[in-house]
Steps between C-alpha positions, in 0.01 A plus 500: 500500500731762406826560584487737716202382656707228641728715587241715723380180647867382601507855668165430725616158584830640633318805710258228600808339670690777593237704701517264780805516539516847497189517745652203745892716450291823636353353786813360589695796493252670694541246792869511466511891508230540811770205673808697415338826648366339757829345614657852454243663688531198821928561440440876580223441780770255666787754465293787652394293771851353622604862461224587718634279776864561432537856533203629676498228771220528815677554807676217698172326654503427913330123533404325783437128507123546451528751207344417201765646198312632188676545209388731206641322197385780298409846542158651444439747230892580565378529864778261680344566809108391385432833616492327879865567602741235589599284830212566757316787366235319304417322832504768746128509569412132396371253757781282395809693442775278529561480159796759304540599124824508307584486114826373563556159395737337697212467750328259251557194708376617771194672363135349564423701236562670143323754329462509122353809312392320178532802279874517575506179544813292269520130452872551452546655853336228735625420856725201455407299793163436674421353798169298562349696702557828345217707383553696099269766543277626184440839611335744173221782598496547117236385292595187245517708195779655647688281636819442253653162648521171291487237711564163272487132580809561719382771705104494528505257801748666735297679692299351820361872638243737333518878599294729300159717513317188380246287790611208428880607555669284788537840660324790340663844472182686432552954413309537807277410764173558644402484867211568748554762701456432860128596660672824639613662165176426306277786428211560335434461121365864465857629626698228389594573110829731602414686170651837479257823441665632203424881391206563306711564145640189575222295567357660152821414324493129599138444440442213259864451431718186561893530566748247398867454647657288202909441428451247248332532151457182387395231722450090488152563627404780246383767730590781323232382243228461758564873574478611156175347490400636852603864381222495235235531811695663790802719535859349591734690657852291405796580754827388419741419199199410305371790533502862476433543935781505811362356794771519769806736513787304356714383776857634580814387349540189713114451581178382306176666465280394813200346316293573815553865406303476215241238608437821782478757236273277271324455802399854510362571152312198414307213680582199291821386353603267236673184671593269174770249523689441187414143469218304569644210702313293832568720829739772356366787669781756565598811680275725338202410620678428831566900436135603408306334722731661826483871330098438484442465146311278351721244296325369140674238504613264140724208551428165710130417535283599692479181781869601559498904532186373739702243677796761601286859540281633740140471456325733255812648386588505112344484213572236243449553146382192377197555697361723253388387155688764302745816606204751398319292805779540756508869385160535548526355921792721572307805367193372687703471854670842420213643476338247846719590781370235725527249287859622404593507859399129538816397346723703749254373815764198569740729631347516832536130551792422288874596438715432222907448507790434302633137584838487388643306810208276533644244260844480675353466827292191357806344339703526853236326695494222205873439524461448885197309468632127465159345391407764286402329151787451244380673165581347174459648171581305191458738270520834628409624111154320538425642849581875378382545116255215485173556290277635765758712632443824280249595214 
């Protein structure tokens, strides 16, 4: 062998012992930098939240020997109220309502319970005592692949009360509700689908075209590329900063758009509207069909399956997409009820038997009559990780 063909093979025999190094040196670093921003990122949370509770304190709360204190660890969104208000006002028409709301800490000892929004939630900012009894509240209405937390080995078992959209919650916070009307408000089918008679032009306009309310692009549960596909065999109207369509006028200086402006005005150009969630995850089923199906449109629905849109909705409702073989299928229904009045009106007939509301008490009223119950069940969740993002959870 020549020289420097030793040489050459003293060269592989180094890189042959080198590269794993390297490889085990980059995977290490990786792990070390998502640590060190994920320690920066729980710092922060913790800050925010303390400064939360510091300077924009909830009024002093009045309780009474049988109040039930609730204390929001945590705001919601940036919400510190939960969007419920604080003391008695989430309460005030619950069965039970001796129950009051606070984010101020100093009540910690004597709350029954604390409320935890995992996505600002912060390992480095937990309560620093904890009495038996005492319930920590998981309360997310976000799907998994949004939800930001970490919980580690330290932190996955703290919490002993489930609140989100899901069935099996402890206490489900569902978008909305359905409920029979009593016998005197039914009517009959034939009269019963509230649709609005739009003018002819309209009617023409909206004929064979779908519309699309959509803020976000890009989405966990890739629904943007199930309406590219769809748009090959039927029209899509898209609303909103994804695309080139206003829906609602845009809200004063202090004020948001009212979605249920829009959800009206869709309601009288087209029959059908495009209800897709942005992730496909077990019972997340949101406001916007919530939005469709009161505005008497037809929601096409793509998110949780269909078992759990059909566990929630009223009868005959929705469509769901994955009970068509292909999009050029679905297309090819929609154009066939636009074109079948009767059969399109079949979807709307539930309104004369049916109502639909928001619920966004309903899971505070449940959680006041569970801190008075004494032999309601004790939850325990030892890995609250395993419960939220386990493998049947999303797909």
């Amino acid at each position: 062998m020549t020289a420097n063909g030793t040489a050459w093979r003293r060269v592989l025999v180094r890189r042959r012992q080198v590269l794993p190094l390297l490889g085990l040196m980059t995977l290490a670093a990786f792990f070390i930098v998502g640590d060190v921003r994920w320690l920066l990122q729980s710092a922060a949370m913790g800050g925010w939240n303390r400064f939360h509770e510091k300077f924009m304190p909830a009024p002093e709360l009045h309780v009474t020997e049988k109040d039930k204190v609730i204390v929001y660890w945590t705001p919601f969104f940036g919400n510190l109220e939960y969007n419920v208000g604080y003391g008695r006002a989430p309460f005030e028409n619950c069965p039970v309502s001796d129950c009051v709301t606070t984010n101020q800490r100093s009540y910690l000892e004597r709350a029954s319970a604390v409320v935890f929004h995992p996505m600002e939630f912060s390992d480095l900012d937990l309560p620093s005592w904890r009495h038996p009894d005492q319930l920590w509240v998981f309360f997310m209405l976000e799907s998994p692949p949004h939800t930001t937390a970490k919980f580690t080995e330290a932190t996955r078992h703290l919490f002993n009360l489930t609140v989100t959209y899901r069935r099996d919650s402890d206490i489900r916070q569902p978008y909305f509700v359905v409920e029979r009307l009593p016998e005197s408000e039914r009517r009959p089918a034939q009269v019963a689908t509230g649709r609005p008679t739009p003018p002819w032009a309209a009617l023409a306009r909206r004929k064979g075209r779908l519309p699309w309310v959509v803020s976000h692009c890009r989405t966990p549960g890739k629904r943007e590329e199930f309406v590219e596909e769809l748009r090959s065999y039927i029209a899509v109207d898209v609303f909103g900063r994804c695309g080139p369509l206003k829906c609602s006028p845009p809200g004063g200086l202090f004020t948001l758009p009212d979605p249920r402006t829009c959800y009206r005005h869709l309601a009288e150009n087209y029959h059908f509207y495009l209800s897709l969630e942005n992730s496909r995850c077990r019972d997340y089923i949101t406001e916007k069909f919530f939005l469709a199906l009161n505005s008497s449109l037809v929601p096409v629905v793509y998110g949780a399956r269909r078992e759990d849109y059909a566990a929630v909705a009223p009868p005959h409702s929705f469509i769901h997409v994955d009970d068509f073989e292909s999009a050029r299928e679905l297309a090819s229904y929609l154009r066939y009820l636009t074109a079948h009045p009767a059969a399109l009106d079949a979807y709307t007939a539930w309104r004369g038997e049916y109502r639909v509301r928001g619920a966004v008490h309903d899971s505070w009223c449940k959680l006041c009559e569970r801190l008075h119950d004494a032999s309601a069940p004790r939850s325990t969740h030892p890995d609250i990780n395993a419960w939220w993002n386990g493998p049947d959870t999303c797909w």
